[in-house]
C-alpha positions as CSV (number, residue, x, y, z in Angstrom):
1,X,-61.5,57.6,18.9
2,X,-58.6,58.9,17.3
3,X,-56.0,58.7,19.7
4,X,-56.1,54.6,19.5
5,X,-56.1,54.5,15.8
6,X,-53.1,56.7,15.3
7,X,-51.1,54.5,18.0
8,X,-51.9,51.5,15.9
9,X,-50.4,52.8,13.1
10,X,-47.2,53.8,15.0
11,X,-47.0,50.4,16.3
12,X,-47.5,48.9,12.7
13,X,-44.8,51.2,11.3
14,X,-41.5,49.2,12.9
15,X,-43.2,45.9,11.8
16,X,-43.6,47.1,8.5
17,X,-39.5,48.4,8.6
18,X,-38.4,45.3,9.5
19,X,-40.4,43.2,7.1
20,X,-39.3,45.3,4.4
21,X,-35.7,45.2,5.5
22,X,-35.7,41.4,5.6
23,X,-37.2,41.4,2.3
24,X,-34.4,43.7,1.3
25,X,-32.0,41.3,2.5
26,X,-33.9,38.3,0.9
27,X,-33.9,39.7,-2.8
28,X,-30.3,41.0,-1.8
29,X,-29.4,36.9,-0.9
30,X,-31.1,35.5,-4.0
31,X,-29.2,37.9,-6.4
32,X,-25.5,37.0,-4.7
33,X,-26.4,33.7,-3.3
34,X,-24.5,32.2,-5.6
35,X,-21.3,33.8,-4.5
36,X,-22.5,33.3,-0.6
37,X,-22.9,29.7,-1.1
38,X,-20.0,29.5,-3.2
39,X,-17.9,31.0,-0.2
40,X,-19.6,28.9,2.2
41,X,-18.6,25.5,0.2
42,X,-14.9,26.6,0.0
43,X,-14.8,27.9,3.7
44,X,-15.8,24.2,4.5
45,X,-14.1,22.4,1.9
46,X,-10.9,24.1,3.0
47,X,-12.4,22.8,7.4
48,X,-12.6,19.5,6.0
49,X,-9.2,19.4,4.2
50,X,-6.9,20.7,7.5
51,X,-6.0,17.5,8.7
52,X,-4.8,16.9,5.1
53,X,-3.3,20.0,4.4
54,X,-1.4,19.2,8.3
55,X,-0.1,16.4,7.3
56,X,1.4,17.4,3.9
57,X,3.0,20.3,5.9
58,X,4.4,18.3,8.7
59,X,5.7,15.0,6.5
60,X,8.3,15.9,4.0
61,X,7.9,12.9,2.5
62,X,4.6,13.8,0.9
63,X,6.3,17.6,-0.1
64,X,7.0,15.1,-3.1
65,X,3.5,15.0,-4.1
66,X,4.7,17.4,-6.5
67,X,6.2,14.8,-8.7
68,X,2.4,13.2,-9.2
69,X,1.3,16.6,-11.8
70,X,5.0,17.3,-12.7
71,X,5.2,13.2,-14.5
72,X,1.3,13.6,-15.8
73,X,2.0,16.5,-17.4
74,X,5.5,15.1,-18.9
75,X,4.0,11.8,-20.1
76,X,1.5,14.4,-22.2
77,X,4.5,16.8,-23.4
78,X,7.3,13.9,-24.2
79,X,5.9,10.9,-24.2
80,X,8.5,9.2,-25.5
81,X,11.7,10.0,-23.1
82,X,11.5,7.1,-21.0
83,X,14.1,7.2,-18.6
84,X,12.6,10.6,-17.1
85,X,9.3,8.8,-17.1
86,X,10.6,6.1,-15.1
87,X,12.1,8.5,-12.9
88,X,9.2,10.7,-11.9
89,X,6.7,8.2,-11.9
90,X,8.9,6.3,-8.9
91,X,9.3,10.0,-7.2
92,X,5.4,10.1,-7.8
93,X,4.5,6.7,-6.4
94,X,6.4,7.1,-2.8
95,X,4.3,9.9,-1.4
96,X,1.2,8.5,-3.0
97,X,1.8,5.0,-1.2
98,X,2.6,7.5,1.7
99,X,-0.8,9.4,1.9
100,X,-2.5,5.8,0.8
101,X,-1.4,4.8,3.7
102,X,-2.5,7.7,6.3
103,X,-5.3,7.2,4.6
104,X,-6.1,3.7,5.0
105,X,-5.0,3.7,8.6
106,X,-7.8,6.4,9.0
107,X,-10.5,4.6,7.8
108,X,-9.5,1.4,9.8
109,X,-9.6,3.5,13.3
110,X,-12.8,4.4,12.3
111,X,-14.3,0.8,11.4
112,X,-13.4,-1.2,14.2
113,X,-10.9,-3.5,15.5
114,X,-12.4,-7.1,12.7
115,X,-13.5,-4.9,9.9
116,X,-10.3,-2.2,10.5
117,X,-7.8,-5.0,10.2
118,X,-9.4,-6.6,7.2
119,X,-9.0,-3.2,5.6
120,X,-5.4,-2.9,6.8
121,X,-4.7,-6.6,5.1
122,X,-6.1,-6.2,1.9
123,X,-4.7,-2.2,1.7
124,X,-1.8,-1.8,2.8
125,X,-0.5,-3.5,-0.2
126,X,-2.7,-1.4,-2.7
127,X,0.1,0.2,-4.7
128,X,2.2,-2.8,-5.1
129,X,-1.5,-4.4,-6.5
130,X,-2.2,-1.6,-8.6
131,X,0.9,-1.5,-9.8
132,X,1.0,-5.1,-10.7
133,X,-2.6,-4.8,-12.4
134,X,-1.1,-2.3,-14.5
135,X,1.2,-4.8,-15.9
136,X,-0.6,-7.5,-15.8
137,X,-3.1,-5.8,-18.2
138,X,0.2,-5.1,-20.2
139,X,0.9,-8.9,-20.6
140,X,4.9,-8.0,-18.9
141,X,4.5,-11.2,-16.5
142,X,7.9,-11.3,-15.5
143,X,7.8,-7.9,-13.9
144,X,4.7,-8.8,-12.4
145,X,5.8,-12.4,-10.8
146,X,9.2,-10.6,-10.0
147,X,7.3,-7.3,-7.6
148,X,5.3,-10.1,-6.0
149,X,8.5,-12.7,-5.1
150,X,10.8,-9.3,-4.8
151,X,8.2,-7.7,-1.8
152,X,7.9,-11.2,-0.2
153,X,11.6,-10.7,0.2
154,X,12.1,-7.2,0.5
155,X,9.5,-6.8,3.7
156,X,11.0,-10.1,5.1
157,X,14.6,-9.0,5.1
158,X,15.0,-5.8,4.1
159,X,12.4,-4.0,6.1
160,X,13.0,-6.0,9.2
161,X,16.3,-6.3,8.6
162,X,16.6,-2.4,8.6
163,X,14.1,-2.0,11.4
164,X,16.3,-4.5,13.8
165,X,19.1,-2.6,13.0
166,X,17.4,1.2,13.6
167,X,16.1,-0.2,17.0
168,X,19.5,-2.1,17.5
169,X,21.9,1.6,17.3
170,X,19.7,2.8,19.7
171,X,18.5,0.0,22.4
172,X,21.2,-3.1,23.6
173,X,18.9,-5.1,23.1
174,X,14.9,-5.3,22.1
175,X,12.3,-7.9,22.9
176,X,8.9,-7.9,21.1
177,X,5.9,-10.9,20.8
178,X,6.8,-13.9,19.5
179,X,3.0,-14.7,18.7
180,X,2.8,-12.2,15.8
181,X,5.8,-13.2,14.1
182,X,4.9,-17.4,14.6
183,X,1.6,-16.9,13.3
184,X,2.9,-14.9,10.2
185,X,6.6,-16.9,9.7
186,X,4.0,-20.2,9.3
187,X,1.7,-18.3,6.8
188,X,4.8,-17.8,4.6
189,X,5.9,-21.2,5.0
190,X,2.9,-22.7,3.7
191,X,2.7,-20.0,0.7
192,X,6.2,-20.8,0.0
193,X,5.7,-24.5,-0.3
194,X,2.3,-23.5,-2.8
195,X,5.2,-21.4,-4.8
196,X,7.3,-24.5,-4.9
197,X,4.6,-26.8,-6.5
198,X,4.4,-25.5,-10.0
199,X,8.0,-25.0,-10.4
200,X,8.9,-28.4,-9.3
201,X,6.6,-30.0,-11.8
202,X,7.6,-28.0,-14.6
203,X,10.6,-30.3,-15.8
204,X,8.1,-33.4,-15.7
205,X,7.2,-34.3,-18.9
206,X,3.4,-33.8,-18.9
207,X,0.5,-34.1,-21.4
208,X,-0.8,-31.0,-22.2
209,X,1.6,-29.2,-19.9
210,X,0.6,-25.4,-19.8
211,X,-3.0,-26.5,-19.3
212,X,-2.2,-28.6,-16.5
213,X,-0.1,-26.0,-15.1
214,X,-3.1,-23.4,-15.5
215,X,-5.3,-25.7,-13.4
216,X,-2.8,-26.6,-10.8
217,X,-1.9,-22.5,-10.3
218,X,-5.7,-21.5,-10.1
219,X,-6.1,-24.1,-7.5
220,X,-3.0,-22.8,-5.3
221,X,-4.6,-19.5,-5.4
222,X,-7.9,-20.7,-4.0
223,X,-6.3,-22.5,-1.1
224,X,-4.2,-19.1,-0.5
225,X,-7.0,-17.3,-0.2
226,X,-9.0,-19.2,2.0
227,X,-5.3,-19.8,4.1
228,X,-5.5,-15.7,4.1
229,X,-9.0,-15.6,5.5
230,X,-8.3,-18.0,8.3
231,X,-5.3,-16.3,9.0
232,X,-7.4,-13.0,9.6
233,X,-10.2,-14.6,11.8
234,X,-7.5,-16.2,13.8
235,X,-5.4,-13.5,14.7
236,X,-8.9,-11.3,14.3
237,X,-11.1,-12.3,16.0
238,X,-10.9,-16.3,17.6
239,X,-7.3,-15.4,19.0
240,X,-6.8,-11.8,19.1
241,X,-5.5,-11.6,22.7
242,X,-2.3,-13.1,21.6
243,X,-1.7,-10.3,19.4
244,X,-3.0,-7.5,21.3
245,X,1.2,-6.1,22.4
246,X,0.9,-5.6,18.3
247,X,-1.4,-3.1,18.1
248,X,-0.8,0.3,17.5
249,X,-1.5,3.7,16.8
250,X,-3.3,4.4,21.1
251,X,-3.9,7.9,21.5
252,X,-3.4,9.4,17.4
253,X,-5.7,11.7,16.4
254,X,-7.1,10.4,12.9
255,X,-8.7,12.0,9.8
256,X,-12.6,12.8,9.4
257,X,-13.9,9.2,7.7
258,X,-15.2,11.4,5.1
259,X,-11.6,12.7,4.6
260,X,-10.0,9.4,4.6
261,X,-12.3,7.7,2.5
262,X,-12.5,10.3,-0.7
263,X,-8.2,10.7,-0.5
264,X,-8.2,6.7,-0.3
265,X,-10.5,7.1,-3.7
266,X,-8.4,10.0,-5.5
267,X,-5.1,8.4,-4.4
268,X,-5.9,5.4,-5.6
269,X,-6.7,7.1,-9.4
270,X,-3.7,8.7,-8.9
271,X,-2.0,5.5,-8.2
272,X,-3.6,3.7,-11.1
273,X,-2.1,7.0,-13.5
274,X,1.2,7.0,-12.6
275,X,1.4,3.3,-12.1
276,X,0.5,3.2,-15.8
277,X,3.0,5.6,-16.9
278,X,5.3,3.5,-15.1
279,X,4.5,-0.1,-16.1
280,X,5.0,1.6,-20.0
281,X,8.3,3.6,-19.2
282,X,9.7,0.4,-17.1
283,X,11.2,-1.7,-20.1
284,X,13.3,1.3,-21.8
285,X,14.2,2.8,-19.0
286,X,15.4,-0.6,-17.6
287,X,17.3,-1.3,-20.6
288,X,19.3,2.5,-20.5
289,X,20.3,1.2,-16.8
290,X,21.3,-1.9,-17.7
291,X,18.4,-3.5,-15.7
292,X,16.8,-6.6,-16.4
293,X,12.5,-6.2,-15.9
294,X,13.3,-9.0,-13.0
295,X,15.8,-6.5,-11.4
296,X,13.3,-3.6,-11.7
297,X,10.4,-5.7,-10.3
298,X,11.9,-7.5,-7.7
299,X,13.9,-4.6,-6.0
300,X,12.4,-1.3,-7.7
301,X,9.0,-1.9,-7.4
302,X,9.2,-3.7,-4.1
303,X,11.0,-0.7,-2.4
304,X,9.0,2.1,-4.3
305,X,5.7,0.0,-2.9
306,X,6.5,-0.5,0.6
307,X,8.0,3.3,1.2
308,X,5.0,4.3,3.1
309,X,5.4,0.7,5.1
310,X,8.7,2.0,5.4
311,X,9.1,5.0,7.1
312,X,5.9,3.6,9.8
313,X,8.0,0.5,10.3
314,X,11.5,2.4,11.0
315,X,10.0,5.2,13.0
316,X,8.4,2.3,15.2
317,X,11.6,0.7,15.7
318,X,13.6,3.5,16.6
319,X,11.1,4.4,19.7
320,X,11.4,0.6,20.6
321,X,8.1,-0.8,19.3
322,X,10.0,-3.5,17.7
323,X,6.2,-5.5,18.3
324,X,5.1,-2.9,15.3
325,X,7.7,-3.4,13.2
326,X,7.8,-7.0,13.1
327,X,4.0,-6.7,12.3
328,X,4.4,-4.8,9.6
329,X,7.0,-6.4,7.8
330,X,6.5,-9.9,8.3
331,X,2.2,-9.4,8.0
332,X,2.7,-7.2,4.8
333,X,4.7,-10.2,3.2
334,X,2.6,-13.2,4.1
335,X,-0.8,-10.7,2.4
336,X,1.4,-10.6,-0.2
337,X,1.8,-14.3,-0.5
338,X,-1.2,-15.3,0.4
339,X,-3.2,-12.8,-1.2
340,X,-2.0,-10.4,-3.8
341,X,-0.1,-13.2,-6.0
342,X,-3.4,-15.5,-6.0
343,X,-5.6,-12.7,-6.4
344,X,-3.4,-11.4,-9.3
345,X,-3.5,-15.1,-11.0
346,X,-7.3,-15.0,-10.7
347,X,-7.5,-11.6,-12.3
348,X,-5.1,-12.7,-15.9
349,X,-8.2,-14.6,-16.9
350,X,-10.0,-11.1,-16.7
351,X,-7.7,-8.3,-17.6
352,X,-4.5,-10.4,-18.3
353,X,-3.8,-11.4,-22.4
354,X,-3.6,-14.5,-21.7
355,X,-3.5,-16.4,-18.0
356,X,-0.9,-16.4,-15.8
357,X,0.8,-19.1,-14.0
358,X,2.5,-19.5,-10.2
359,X,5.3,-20.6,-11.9
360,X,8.2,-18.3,-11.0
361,X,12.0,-19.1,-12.4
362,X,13.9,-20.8,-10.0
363,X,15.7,-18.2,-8.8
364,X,12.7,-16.2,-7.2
365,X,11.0,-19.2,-5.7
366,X,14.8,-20.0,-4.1
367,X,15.1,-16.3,-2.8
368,X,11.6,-16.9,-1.3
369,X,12.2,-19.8,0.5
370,X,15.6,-18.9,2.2
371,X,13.8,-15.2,3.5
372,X,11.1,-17.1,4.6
373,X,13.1,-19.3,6.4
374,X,15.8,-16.7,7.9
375,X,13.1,-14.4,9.0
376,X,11.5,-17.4,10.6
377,X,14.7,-18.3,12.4
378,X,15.6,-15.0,13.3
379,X,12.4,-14.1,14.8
380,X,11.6,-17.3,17.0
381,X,13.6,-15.9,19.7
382,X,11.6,-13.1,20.5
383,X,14.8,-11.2,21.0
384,X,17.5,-9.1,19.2
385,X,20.4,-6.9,18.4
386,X,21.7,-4.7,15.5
387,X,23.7,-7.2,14.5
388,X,21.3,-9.1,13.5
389,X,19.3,-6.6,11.4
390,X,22.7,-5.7,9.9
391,X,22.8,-9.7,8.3
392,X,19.2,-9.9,7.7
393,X,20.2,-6.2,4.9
394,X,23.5,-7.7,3.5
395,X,21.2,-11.0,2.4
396,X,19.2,-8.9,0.4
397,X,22.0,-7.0,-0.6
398,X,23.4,-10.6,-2.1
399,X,19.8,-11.1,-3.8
400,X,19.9,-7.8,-5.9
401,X,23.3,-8.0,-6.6
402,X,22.7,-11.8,-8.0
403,X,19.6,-10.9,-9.9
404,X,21.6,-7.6,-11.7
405,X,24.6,-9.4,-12.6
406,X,22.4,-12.6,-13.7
407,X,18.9,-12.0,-15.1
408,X,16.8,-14.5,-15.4
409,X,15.0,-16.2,-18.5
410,X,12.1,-14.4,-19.2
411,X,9.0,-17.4,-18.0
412,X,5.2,-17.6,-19.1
């Protein structure tokens, strides 16, 4: 009778060990398990930031990301030395446009062909829009209607100017789809001639001119926008095949959505801070250069904006995906046209002192209409050389050098 009951309580004995050891290690938990979760956070915080942290590392263009504390923490200590305002917040903008971008082409890869384009249209442009936001809110009108005319013209010549001439050093010749660049050369036509409207009605004599004027620009922006949308479903969805030698990115390994989508909310903050310090820098720092706010908006800004567009753009053209390039610069133009200026007119009556108009000085609306047409020309082939890249720049180059020498009256 004994002999059972003393092997029940050796078998009980281990049972009784090990539930007091994991009690052990259960009080031990709840006293550090703080510091336990705490480790467990950062160890997957620091998983989910890699492919961040990898691209920083491997892109020396977004090494400048140091500028974005460096002006912050200058516009706090001296915020009254303008010129080195102006100059960090345009080293501050380029990598942020950079890593907007990264981050905007993640989030599209992850949405779908329809609904990753749509984000690709109305984002790509996001730090020119912020930008232009910034100074909208600040009433400077000129520097906003001189960003939006000076990217129209900077992606159309400039950027594929430069990109037919990258492509050019290194191939004889490069072909790419003519579909793509039809489709967006007749956008910018058509947003060209809604540019031209209000400023060729201006001289007319008109009752209650500003007023008219008002009404006339808020119903150009309508039809631009709608333009836009059908644009998008065309080339989206009804028509896509024509466009498919366009697409790129096959084969690149993309950020987490997760990733993507909380830097495409922190840069744009960021974007919205520095743009700020910029917009409010701009005018002194314009005037210690000798820059009118026309200059600064329709070169500066254009070329700080499109960096990211940039470097995407050239690289495409140098490995002979000229089908990219002319994408990019001609598409990010005609959103541009067709959407950021209207969407910026709609948004004076809400943020803007007073309305704004789509009248632009003369000057803009004539540099408009000649890229528009030249890129139109120049792309209708389907074919090219350097040479021809190497025109498209030193038209631009006669733009800036026009608009420094000559600034424009400042117009409502």
């Amino acid at each position: 009778m004994l002999t059972p009951v003393a092997r029940g309580n050796n078998g009980l004995r281990p049972n009784l060990l090990e539930n007091s050891y994991a009690a052990d290690e259960v009080h031990r938990t709840s006293r550090h398990g703080g510091g336990a979760s705490a480790i467990t956070f950062s160890m997957e915080t620091t998983l989910a930031m890699k492919p961040l942290l990898k691209q920083i590392q491997h892109t020396p263009l977004l090494w400048m990301l140091i500028f974005v504390p460096v002006v912050l923490v200058a516009e706090a200590v001296v915020p009254h030395s303008h010129t080195l305002l102006f100059a960090l917040s345009v080293l501050a903008i380029v990598p942020l446009a950079a890593l907007l971008s990264h981050a905007t082409e993640a989030v599209a890869a992850k949405t779908g062909d329809t609904v990753g384009g749509l984000l690709n249209a109305t984002l790509g442009n996001l730090t020119e829009l912020v930008i232009a936001i910034t100074a909208l809110r600040a009433g400077q009108y000129m520097l906003v209607k001189a960003s939006i005319a000076g990217a129209i013209v900077t992606n159309a010549l400039f950027m594929l100017g430069a990109c037919l001439l990258l492509g050019g050093l290194r191939y004889h010749v490069q072909e790419y789809n003519r579909a793509g660049a039809r489709l967006y050369s007749g956008l910018l036509l058509m947003a060209t001639v809604a540019l031209l409207a209000p400023s060729a009605v201006a001289d007319l004599d008109l009752a209650q001119g500003e007023a008219v004027m008002r009404k006339l620009s808020v119903g150009l922006a309508i039809l631009l926008i709608i333009a836009y949308a059908l644009g998008l479903l065309f080339s989206l969805k009804t028509h896509k095949e024509l466009f498919a030698s366009a697409e790129h990115g096959e084969g690149e390994e993309h950020w987490p959505i997760g990733l993507a989508v909380g830097t495409l909310l922190v840069v744009t903050v960021l974007v919205a801070l520095v743009s700020e310090i910029f917009v409010e820098s701009v005018q002194k720092a314009a005037e210690t250069f000798g820059m009118s706010p026309a200059f600064v908006g329709f070169i500066i800004v254009s070329l700080v904006g499109a960096a990211a567009e940039f470097a995407v753009a050239f690289s495409a053209a140098r490995k002979d995906r000229l089908d990219m390039s002319v994408s990019i610069a001609l598409g990010s133009a005609s959103q541009i046209a067709l959407f950021v200026a209207p969407a910026l007119v709609l948004l004076s009556y809400v943020v803007g002192p007073s309305p704004m108009s789509l009248q632009f000085w003369p000057g803009a609306v004539t540099m408009v209409m000649i890229a528009t047409v030249t890129a139109s020309f120049i792309t209708s082939s389907g074919r090219s050389a350097w040479f021809v890249g190497a025109l498209l720049i030193f038209i631009y180059a006669v733009f800036a050098l026009t608009l420094y020498v000559v600034p424009p009256v400042v117009t409502g």
